[in-house]
C-alpha positions as a Markdown table, in Angstrom:
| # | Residue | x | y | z |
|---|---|---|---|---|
| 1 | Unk | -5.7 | 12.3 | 9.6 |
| 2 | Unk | -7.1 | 9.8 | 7.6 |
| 3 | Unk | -10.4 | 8.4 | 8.8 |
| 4 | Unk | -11.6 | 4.6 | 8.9 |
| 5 | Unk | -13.7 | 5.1 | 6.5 |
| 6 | Unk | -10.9 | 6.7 | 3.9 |
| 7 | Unk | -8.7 | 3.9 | 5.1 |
| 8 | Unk | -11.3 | 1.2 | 4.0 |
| 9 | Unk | -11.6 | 3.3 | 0.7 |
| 10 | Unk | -8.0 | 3.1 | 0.2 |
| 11 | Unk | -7.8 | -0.7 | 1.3 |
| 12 | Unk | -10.8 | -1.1 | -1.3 |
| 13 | Unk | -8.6 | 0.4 | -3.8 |
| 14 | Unk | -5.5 | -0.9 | -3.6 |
| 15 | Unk | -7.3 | -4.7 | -3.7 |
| 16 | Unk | -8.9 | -3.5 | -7.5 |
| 17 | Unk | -5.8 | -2.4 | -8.5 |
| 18 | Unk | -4.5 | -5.8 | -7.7 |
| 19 | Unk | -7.1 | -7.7 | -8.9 |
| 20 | Unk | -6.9 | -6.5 | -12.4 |
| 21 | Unk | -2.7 | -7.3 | -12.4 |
| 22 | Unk | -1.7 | -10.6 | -12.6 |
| 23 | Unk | 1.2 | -10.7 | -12.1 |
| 24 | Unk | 2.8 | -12.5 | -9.2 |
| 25 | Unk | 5.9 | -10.2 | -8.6 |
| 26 | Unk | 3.7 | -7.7 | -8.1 |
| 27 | Unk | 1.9 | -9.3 | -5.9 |
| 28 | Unk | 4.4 | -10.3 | -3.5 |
| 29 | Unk | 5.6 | -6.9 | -3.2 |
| 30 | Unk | 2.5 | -5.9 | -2.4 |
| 31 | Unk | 2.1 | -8.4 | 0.6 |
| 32 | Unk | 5.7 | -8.2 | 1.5 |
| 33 | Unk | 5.9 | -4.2 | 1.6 |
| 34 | Unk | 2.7 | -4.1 | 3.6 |
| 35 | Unk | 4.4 | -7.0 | 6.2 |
| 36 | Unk | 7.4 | -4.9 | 6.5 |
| 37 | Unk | 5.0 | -1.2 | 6.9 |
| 38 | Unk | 3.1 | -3.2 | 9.7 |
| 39 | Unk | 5.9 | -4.2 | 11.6 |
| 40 | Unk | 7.6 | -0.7 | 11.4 |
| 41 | Unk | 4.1 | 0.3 | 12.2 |
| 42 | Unk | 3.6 | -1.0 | 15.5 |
| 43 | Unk | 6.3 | 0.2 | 17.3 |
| 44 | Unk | 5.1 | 4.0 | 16.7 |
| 45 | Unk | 3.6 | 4.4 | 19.9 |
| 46 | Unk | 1.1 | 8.2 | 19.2 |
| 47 | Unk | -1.9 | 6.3 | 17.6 |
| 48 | Unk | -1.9 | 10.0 | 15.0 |
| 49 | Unk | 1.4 | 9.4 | 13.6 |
| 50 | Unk | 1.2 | 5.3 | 13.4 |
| 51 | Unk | -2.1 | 6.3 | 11.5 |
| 52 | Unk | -0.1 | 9.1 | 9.6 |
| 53 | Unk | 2.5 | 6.6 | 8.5 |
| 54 | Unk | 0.4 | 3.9 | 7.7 |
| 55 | Unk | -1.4 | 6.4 | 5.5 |
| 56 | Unk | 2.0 | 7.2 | 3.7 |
| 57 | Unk | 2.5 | 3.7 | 3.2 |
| 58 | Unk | -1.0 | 2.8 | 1.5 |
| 59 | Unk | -0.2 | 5.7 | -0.8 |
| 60 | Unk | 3.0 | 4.9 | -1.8 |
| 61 | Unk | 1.2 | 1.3 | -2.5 |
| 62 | Unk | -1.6 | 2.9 | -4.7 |
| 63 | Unk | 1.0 | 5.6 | -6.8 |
| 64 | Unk | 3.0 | 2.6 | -7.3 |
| 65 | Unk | 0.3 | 0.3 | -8.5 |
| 66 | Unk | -1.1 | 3.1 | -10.6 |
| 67 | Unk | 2.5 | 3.5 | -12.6 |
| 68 | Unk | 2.4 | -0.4 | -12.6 |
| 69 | Unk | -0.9 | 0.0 | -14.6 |
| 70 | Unk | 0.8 | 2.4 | -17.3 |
| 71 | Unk | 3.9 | -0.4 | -17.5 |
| 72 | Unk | 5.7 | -2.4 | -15.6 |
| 73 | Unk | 8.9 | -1.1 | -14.9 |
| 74 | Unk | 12.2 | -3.7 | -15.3 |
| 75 | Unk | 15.0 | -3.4 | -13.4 |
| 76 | Unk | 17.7 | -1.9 | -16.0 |
């Protein structure tokens, strides 16, 4: 289980990824996929898997900003 401490460094991460990307789209996917993560979030009940699933989420967040960094991608 990820601890508060790792959460914050993940939090911290995700924010410099952000801040070196400009790019509004990106941007609002990052708010708006965190929005919708929260909500699922707080109706898991067992405090280890919310925390599990919010950690799933976060990561999902950082791969995707770190494959955003190589190049965005375009919808084809």
């Amino acid at each position: 289980m990820m601890t508060s401490v790792e959460t914050r460094t993940m939090e911290s991460a995700i924010r410099a990824m952000l801040d070196h990307h400009s790019d509004p789209a990106l941007h609002q996917w990052v708010r708006g996929t965190m929005r919708a993560f929260e909500t699922r979030l707080a109706g898991i009940e067992d405090p280890q898997e919310r925390e599990e699933a919010r950690r799933a989420a976060m990561v999902l967040i950082k791969t995707t900003l770190q494959e955003w960094s190589r190049g965005p991608v375009f919808p084809q």
